[in-house]
Backbone as CSV, one residue per row, in Angstrom:
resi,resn,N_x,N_y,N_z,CA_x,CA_y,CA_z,C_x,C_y,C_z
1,UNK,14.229,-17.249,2.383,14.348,-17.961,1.107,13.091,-17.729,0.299
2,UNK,13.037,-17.145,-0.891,12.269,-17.679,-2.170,12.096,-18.135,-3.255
3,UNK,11.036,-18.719,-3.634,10.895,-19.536,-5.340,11.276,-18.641,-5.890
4,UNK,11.946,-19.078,-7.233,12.600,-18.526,-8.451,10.710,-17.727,-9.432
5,UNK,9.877,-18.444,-8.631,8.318,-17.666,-9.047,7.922,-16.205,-8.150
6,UNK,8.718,-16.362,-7.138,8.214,-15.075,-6.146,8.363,-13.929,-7.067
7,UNK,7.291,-12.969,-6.657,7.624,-11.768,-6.939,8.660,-10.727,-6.320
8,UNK,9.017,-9.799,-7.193,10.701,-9.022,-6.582,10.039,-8.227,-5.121
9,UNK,10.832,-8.853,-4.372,10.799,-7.523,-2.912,11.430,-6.557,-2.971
10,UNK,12.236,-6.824,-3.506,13.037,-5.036,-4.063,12.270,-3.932,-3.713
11,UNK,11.318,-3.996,-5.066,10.746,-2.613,-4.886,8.691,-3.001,-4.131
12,UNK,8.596,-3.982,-5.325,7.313,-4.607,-5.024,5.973,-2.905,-5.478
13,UNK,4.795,-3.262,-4.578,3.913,-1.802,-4.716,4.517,-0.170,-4.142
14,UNK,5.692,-1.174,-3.150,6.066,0.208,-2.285,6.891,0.917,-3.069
15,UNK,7.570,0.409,-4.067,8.825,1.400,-4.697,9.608,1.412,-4.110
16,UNK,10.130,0.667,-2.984,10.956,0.991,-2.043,11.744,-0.336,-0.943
17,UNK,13.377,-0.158,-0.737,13.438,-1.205,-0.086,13.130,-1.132,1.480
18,UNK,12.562,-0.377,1.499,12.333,0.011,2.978,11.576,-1.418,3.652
19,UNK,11.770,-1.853,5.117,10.842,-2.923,5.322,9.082,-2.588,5.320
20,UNK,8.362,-3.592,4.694,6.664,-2.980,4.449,6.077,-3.102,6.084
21,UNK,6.949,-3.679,6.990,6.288,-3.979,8.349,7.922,-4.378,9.530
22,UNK,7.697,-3.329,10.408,8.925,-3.566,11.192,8.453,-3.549,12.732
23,UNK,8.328,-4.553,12.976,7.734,-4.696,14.668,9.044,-4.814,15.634
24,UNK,9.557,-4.088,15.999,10.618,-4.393,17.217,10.140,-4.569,18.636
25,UNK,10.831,-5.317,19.176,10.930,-5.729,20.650,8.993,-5.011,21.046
26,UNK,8.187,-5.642,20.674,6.688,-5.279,21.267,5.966,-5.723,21.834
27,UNK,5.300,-5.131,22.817,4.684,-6.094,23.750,3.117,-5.196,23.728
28,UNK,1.846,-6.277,24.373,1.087,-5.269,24.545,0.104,-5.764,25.604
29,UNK,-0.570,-5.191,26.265,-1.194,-5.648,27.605,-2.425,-4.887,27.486
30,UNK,-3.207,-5.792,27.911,-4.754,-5.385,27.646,-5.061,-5.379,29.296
31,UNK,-5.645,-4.489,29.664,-6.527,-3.920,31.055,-5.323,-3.035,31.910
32,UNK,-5.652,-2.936,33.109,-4.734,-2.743,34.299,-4.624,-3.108,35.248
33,UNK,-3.623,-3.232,35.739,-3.307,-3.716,37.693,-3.259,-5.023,37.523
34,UNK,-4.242,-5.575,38.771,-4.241,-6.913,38.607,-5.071,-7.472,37.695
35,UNK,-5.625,-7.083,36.660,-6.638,-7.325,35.736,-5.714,-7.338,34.443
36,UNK,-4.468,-7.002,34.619,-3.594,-6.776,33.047,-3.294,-8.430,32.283
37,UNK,-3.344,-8.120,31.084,-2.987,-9.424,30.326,-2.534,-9.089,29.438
38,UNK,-1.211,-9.933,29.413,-0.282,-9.784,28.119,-0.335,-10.283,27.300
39,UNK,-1.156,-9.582,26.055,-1.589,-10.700,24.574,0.067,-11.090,24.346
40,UNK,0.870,-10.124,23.587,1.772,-9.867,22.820,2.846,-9.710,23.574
41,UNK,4.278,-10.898,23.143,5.380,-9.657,23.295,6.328,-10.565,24.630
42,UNK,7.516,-10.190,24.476,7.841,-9.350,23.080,8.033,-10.083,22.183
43,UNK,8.282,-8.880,20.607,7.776,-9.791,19.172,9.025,-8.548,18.546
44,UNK,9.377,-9.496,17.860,10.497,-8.581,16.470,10.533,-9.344,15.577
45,UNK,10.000,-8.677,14.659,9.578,-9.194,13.369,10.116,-8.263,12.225
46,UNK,10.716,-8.671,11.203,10.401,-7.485,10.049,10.242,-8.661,8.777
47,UNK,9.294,-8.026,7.639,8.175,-8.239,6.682,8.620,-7.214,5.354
48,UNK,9.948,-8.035,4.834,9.743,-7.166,3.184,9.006,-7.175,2.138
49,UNK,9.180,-6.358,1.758,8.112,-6.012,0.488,7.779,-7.222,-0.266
50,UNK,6.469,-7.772,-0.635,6.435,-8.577,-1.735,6.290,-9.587,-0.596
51,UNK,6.622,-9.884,0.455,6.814,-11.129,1.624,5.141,-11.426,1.460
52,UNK,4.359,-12.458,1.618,3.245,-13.177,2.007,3.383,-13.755,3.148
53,UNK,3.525,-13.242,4.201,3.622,-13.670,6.000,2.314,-14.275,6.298
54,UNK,2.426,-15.337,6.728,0.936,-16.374,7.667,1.685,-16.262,8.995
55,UNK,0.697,-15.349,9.875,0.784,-15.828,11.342,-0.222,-16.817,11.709
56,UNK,0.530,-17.831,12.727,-0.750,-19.212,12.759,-0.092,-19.363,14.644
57,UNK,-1.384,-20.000,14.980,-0.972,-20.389,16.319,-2.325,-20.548,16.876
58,UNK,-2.507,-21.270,18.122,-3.437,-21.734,19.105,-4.276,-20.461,19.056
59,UNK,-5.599,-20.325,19.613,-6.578,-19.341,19.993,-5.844,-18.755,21.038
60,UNK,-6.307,-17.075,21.096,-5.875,-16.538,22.532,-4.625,-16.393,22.204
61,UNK,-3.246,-16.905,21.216,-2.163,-16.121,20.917,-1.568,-15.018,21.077
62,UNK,-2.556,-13.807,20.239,-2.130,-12.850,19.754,-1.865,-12.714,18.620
63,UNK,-2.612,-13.629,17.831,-2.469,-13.345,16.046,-3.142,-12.525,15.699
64,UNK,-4.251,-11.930,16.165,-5.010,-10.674,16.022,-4.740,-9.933,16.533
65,UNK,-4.584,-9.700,17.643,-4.131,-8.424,18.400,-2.723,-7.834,17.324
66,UNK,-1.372,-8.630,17.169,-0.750,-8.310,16.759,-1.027,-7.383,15.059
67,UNK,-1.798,-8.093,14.263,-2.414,-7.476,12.967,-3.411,-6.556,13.037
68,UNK,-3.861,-6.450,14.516,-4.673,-4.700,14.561,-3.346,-3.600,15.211
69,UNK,-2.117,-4.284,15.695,-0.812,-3.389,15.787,-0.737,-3.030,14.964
70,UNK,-0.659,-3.951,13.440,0.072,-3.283,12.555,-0.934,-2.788,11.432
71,UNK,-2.326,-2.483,11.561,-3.396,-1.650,11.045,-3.471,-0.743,11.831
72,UNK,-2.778,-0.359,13.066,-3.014,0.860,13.743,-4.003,1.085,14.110
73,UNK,-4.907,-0.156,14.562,-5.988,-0.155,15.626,-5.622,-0.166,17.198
74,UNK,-4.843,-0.638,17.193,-4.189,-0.322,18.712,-2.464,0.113,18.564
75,UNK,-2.165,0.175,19.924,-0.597,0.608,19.631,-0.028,0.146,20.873
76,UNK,1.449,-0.084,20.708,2.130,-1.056,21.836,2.397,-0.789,22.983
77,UNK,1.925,-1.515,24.097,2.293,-1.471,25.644,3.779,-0.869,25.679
78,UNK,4.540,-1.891,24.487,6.208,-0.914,24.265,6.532,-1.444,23.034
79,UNK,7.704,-1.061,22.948,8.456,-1.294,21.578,7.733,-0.522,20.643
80,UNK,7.998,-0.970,19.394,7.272,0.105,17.894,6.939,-0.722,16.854
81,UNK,5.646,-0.165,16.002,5.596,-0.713,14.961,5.649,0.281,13.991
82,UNK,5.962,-0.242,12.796,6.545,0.699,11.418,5.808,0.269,9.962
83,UNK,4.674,0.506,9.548,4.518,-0.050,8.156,5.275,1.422,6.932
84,UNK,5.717,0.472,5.916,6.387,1.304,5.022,7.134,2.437,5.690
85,UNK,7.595,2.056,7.127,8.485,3.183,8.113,7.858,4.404,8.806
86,UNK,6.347,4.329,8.929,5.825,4.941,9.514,5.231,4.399,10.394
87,UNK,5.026,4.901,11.161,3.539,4.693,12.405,2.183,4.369,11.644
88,UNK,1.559,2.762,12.144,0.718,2.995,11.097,-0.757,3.965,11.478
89,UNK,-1.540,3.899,10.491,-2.645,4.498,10.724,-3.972,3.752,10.193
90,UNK,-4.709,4.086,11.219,-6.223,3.082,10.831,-6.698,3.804,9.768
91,UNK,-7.092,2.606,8.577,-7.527,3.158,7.437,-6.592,3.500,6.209
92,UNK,-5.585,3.825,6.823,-4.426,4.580,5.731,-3.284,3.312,5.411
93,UNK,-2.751,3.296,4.083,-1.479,2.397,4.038,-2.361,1.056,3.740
94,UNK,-3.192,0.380,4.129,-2.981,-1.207,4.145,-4.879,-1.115,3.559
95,UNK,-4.933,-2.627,2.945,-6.437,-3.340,2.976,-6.669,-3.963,4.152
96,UNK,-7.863,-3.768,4.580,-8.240,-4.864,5.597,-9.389,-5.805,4.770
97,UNK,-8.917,-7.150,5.320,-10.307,-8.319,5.233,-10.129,-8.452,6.647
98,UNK,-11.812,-9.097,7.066,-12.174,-9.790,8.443,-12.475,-11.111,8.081
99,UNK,-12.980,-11.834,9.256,-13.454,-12.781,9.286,-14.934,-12.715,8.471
100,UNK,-15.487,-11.712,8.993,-16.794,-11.035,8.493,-16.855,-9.998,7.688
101,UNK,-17.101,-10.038,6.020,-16.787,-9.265,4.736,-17.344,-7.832,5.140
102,UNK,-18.302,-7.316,6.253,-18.325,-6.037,6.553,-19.147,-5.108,5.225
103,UNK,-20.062,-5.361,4.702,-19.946,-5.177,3.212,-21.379,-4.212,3.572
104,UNK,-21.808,-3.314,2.951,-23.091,-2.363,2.936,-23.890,-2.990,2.544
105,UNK,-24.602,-3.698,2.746,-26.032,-4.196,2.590,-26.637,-3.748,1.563
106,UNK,-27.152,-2.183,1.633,-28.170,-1.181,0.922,-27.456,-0.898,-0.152
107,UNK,-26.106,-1.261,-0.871,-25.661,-0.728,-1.684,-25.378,-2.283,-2.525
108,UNK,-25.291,-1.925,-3.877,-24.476,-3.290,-4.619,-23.525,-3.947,-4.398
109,UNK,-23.162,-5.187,-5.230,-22.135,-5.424,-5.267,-20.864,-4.950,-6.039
110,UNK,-20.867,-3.697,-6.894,-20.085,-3.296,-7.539,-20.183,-1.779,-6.816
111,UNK,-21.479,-1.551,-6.316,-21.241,-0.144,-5.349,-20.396,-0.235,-4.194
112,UNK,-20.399,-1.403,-3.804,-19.081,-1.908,-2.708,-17.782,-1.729,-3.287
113,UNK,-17.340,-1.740,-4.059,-15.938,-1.519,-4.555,-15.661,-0.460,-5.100
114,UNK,-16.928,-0.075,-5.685,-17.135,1.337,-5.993,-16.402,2.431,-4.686
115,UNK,-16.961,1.960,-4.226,-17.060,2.800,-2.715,-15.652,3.432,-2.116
116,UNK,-14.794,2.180,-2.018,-13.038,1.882,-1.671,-12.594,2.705,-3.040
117,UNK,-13.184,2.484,-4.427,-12.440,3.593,-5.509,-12.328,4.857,-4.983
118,UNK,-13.566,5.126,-4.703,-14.002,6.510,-4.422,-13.749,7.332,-3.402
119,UNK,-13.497,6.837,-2.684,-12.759,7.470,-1.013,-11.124,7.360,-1.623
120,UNK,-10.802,6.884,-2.255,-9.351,6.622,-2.661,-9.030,7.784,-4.204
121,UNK,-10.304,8.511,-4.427,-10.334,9.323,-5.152,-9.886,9.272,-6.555
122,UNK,-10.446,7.684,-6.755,-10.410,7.213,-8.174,-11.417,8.453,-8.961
123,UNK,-11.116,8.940,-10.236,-12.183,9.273,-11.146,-13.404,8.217,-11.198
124,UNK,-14.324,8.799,-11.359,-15.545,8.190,-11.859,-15.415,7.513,-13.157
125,UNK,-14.852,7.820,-14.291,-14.407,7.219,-15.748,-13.656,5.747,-15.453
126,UNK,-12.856,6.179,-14.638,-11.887,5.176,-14.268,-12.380,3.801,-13.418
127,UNK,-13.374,4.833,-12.670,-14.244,3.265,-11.345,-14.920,2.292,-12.184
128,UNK,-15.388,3.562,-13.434,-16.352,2.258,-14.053,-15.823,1.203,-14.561
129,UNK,-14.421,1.262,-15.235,-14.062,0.530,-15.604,-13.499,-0.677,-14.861
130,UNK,-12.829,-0.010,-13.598,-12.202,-0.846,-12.875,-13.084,-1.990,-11.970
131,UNK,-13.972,-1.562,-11.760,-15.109,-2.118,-10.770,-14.974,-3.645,-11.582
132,UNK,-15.569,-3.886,-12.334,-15.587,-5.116,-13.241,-14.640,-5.594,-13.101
133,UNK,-13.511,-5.027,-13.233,-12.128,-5.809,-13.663,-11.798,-6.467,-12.133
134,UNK,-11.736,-5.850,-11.094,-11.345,-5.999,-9.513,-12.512,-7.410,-9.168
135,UNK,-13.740,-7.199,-9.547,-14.522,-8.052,-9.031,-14.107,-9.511,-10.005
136,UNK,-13.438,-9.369,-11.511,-13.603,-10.754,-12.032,-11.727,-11.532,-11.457
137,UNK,-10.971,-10.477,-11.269,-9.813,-10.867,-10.704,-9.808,-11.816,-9.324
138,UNK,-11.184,-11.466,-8.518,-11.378,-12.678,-7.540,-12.316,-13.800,-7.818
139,UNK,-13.273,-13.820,-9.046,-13.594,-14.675,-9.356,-14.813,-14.832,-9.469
140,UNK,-15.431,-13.251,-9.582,-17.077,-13.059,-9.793,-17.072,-12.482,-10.740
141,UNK,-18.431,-12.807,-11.245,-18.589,-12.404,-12.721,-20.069,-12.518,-12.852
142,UNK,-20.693,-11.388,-13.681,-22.097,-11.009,-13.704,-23.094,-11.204,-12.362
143,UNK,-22.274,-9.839,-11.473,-22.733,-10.123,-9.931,-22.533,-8.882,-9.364
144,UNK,-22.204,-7.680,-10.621,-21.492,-6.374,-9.820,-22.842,-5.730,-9.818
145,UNK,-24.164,-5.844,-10.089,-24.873,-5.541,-10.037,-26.794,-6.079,-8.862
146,UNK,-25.756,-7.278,-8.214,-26.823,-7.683,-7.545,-26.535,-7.382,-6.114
147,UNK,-27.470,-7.321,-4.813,-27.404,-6.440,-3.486,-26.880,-7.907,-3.050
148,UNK,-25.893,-7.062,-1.975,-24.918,-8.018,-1.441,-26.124,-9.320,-0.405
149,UNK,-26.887,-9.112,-0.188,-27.997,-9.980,0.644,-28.099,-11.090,-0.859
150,UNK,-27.931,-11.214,-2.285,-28.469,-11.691,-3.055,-27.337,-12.999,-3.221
151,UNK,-26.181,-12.580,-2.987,-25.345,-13.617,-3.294,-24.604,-14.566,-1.800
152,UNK,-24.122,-15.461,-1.775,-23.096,-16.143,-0.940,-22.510,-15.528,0.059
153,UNK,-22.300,-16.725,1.151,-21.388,-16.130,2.044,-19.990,-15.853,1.459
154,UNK,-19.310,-16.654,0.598,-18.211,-16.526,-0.059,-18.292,-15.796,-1.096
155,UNK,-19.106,-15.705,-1.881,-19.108,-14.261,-2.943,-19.064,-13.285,-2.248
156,UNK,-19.600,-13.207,-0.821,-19.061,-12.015,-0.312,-17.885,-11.795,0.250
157,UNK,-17.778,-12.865,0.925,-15.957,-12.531,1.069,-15.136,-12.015,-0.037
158,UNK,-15.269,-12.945,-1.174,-14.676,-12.529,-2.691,-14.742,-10.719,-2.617
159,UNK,-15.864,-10.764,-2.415,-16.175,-8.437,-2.674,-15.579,-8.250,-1.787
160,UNK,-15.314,-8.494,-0.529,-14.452,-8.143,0.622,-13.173,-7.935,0.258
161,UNK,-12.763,-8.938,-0.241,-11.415,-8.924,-0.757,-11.301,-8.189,-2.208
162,UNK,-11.862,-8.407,-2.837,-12.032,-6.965,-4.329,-11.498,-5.920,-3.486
163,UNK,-12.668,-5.406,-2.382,-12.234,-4.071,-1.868,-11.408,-3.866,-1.037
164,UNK,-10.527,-4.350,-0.945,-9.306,-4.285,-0.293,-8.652,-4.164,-0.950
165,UNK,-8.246,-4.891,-2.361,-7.015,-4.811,-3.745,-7.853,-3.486,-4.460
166,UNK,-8.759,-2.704,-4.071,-9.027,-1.615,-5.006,-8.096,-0.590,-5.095
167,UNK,-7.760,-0.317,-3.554,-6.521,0.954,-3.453,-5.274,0.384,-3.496
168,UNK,-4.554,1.207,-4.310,-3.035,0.418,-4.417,-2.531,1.104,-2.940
169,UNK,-3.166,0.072,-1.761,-1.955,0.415,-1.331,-0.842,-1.064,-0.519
170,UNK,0.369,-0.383,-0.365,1.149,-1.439,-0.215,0.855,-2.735,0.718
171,UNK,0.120,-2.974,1.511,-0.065,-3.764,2.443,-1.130,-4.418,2.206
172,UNK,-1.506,-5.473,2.671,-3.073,-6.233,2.610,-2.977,-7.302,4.107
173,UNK,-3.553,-7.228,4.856,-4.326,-7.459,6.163,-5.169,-8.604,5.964
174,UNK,-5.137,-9.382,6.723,-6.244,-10.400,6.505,-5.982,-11.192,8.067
175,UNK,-7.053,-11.110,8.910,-7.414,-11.566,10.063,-8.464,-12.686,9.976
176,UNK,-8.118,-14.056,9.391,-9.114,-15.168,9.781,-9.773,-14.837,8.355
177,UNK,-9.614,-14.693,7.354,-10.869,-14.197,6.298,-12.031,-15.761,6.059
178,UNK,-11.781,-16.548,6.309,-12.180,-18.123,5.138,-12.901,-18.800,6.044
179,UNK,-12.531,-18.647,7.909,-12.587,-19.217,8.887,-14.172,-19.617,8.989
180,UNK,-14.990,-19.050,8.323,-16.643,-19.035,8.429,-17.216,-19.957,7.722
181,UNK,-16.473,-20.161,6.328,-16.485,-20.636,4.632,-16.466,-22.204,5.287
182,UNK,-17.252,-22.814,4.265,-17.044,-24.175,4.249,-16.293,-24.626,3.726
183,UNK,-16.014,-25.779,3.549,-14.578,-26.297,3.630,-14.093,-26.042,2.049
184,UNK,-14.775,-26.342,0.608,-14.714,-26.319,-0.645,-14.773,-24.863,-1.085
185,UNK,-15.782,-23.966,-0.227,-15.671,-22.479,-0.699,-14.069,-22.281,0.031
186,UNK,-13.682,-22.531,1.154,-12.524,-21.962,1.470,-11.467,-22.242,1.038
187,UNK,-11.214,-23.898,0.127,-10.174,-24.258,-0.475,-10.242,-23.399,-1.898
188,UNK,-11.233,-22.960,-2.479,-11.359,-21.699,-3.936,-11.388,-20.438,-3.365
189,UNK,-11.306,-20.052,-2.370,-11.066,-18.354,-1.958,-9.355,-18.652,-1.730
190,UNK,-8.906,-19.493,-1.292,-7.441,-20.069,-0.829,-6.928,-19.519,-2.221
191,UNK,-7.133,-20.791,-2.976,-6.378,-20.175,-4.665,-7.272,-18.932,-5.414
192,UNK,-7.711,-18.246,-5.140,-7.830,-16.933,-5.782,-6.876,-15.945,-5.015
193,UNK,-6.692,-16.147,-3.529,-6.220,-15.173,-3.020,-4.509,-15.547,-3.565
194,UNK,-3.991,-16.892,-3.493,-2.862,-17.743,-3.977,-2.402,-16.626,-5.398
195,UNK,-3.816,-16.665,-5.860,-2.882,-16.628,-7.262,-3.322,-15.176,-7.538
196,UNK,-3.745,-13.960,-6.969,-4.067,-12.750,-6.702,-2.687,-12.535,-6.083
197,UNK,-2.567,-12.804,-5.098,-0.722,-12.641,-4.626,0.279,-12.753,-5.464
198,UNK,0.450,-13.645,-6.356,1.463,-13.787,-6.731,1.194,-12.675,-7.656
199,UNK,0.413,-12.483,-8.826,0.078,-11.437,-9.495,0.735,-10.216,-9.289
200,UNK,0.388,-9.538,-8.418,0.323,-8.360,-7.769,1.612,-7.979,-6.971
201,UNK,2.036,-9.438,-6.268,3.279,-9.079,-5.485,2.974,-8.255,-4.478
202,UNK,1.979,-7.882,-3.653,1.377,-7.328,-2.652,2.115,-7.798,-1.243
203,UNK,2.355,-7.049,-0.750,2.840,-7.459,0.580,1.355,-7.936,1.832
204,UNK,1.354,-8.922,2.099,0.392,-9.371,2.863,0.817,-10.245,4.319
205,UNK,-0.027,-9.847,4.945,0.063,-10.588,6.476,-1.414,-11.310,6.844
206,UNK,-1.481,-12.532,6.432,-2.479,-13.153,6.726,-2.974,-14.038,8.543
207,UNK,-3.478,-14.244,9.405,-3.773,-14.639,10.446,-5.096,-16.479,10.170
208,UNK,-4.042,-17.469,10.600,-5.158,-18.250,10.645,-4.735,-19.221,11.372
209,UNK,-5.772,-20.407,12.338,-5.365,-21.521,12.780,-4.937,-22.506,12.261
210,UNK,-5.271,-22.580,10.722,-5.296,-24.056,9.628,-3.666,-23.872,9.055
211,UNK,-3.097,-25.216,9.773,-1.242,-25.481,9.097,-1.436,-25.528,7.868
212,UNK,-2.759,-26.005,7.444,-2.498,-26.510,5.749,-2.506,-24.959,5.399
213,UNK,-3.265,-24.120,5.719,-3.581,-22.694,5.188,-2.693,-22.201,5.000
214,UNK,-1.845,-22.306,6.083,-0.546,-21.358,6.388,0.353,-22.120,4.800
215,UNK,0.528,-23.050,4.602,1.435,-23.544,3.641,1.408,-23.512,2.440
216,UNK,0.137,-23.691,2.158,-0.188,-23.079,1.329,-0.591,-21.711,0.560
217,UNK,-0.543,-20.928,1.502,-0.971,-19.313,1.438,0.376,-18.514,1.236
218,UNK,1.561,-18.724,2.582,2.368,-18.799,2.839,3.882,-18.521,2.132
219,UNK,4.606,-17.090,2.247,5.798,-17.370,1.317,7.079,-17.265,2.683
220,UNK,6.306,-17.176,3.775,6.918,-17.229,5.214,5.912,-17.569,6.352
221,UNK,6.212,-18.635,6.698,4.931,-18.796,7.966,5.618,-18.380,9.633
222,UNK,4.881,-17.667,10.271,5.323,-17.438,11.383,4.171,-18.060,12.426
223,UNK,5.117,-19.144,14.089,3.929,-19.474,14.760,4.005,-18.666,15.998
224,UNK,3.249,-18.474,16.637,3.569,-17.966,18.006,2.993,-18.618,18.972
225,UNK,3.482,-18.600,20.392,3.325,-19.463,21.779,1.913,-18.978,21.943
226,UNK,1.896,-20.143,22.873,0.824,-19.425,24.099,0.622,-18.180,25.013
227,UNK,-0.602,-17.268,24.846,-0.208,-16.088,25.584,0.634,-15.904,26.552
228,UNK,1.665,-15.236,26.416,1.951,-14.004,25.446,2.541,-14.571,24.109
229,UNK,2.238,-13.802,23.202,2.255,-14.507,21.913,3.761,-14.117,21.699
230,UNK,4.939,-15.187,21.230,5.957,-15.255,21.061,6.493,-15.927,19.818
231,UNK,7.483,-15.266,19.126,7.813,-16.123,18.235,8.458,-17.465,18.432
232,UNK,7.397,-18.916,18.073,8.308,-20.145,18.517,8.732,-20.496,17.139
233,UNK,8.065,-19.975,16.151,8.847,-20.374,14.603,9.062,-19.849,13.690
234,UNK,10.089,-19.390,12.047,9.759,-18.393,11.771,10.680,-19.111,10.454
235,UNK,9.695,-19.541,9.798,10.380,-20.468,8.757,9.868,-19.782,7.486
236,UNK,10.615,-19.961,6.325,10.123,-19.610,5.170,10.198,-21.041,3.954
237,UNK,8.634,-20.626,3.635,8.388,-21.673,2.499,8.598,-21.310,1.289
238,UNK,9.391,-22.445,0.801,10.164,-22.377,-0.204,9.764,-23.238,-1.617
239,UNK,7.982,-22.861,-1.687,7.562,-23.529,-2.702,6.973,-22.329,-3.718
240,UNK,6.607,-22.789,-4.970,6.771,-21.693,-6.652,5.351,-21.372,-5.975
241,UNK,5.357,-19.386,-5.796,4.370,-18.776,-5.874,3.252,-18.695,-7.136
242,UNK,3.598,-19.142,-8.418,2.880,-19.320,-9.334,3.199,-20.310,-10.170
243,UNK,2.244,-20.163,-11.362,2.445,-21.291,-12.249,2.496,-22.227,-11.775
244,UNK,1.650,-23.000,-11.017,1.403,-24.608,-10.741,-0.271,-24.522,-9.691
245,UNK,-0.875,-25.246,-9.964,-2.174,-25.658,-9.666,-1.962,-25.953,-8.105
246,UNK,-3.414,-25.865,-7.298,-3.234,-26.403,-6.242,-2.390,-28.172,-5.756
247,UNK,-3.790,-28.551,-6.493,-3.302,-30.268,-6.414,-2.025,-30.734,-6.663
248,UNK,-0.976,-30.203,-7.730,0.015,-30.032,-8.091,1.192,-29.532,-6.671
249,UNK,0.525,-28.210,-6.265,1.576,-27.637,-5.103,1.668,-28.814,-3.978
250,UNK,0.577,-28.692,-3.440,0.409,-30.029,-2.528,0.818,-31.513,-2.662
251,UNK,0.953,-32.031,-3.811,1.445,-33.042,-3.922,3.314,-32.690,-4.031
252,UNK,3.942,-31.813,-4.091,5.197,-31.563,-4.381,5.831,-31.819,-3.037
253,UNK,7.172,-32.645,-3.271,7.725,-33.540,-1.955,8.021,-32.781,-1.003
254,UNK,8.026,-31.177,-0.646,8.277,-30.823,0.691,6.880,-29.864,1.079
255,UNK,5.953,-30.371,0.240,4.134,-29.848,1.316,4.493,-30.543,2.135
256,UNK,4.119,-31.862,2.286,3.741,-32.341,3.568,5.203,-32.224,4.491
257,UNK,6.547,-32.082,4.169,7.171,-31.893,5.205,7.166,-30.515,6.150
258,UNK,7.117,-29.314,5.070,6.500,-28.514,5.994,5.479,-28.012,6.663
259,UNK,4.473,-28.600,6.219,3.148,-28.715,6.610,3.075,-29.712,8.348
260,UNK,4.125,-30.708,8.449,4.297,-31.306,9.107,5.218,-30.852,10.168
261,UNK,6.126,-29.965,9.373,7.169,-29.501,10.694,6.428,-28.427,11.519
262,UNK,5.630,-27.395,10.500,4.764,-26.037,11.388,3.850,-26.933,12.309
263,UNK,3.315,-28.011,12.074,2.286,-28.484,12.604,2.394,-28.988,14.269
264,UNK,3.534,-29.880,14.265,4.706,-29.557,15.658,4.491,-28.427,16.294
265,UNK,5.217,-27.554,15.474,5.710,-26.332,16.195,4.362,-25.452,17.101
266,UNK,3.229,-25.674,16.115,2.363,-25.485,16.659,1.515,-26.314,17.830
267,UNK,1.229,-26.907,17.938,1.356,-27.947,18.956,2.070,-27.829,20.630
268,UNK,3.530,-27.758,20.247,4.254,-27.301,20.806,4.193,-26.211,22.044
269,UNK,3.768,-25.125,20.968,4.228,-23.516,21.473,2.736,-23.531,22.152
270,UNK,1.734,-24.659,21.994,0.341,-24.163,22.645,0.039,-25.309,23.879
């Protein structure tokens, strides 16, 4: 189900109705012998275009493991994963954010985004312009010029996330991004990324422990069990991706019911 505000999955960045993420029957096991442990699995999932997926669940899940499956940092004990119907590849196809913005030190804050243009083989005419524009779309402004040591832990996340929406490409990744942030920086990275999504219509798979996060972030929340990470829920929220304020979303009569039902479920499955 979506708001009459969602953006079209139809085609979305991919051009295509193809699914942006197709995990079948996957499992995955970390070590060997008697030392093996099964993060994942099995998991079947599929993620259309334009979808905003929150995986949420207890520590030790497999909410990470599963979102370095589908960045093609690792690959499955069995079953398959498919972004935009391929095998994915590290680096290629998707943005990554971390928990930790990962950001070059020795270089600016607009040489950081610079950077993602430029490997993506933006023109130089073109970076200049864009650099500015990418950095005020998350919510910085007169900062593309100071060394990333100069500003915030959350202004840097903000550039983290700039450089991830620099390359169009269809997917956006986000493993824990806010989890560090104090509580007021993480409720304003929440609605930039909120209202950067809806914008864009980006297909995204976000990872976090916080129910409120998930519901708010959220245009489908998925929870999973206790290792091995399993799907115990797989509900879609059915509140307006844009045009309405935080305080506004949250006060609307089915936040707190689904905020309340994932919150169970989670509970539950851990």
């Amino acid at each position: 189900m979506s708001s009459p505000d969602a953006p079209p999955v139809a085609a979305g960045l991919s051009g295509t109705s193809v699914a942006a993420v197709e995990i079948d029957d996957v499992t995955h096991v970390y070590g060997h012998g008697a030392a093996a442990v099964t993060a994942v699995g099995p998991v079947s999932l599929s993620v259309p275009p334009g979808e905003f997926l929150v995986l949420v669940g207890a520590s030790g899940c497999g909410k990470s493991t599963l979102l370095r499956l589908i960045a093609g940092f690792e690959e499955p004990t069995g079953g398959t994963v498919r972004a935009g119907g391929e095998p994915p590849r590290p680096g290629r196809g998707a943005g990554l954010v971390f928990q930790q913005p990962r950001l070059f030190p020795w270089r600016t804050v607009g040489g950081n985004v610079d950077l993602a243009l430029r490997y993506a083989g933006v023109p130089k005419k073109e970076r200049v312009a864009r650099v500015p524009q990418l950095l005020a779309d998350v919510g910085l402004h007169d900062v593309e010029r100071r060394r990333v040591w100069q500003i915030s832990g959350g202004q840097q996340q903000r550039v983290a996330i700039a450089r991830a929406l620099a390359v169009d490409n269809p997917l956006l990744l986000l493993d824990e991004p806010f989890a560090a942030l104090d509580a007021l920086t993480r409720e304003r990275l929440q609605e930039d990324l909120r209202r950067v999504s809806a914008a864009t219509g980006r297909t995204s798979v976000f990872v976090t422990h916080s129910v409120d996060e998930a519901v708010f972030l959220g245009s489908r929340v998925v929870v999973l069990t206790r290792r091995p990470g399993r799907i115990a829920l797989d509900l879609p929220i059915p509140l307006p991706r844009g045009g309405i304020g935080p305080e506004e979303l949250r006060a609307l009569p089915g936040y707190a019911a689904l905020r309340a039902e994932i919150g169970h479920a989670v509970r539950a499955a851990a």
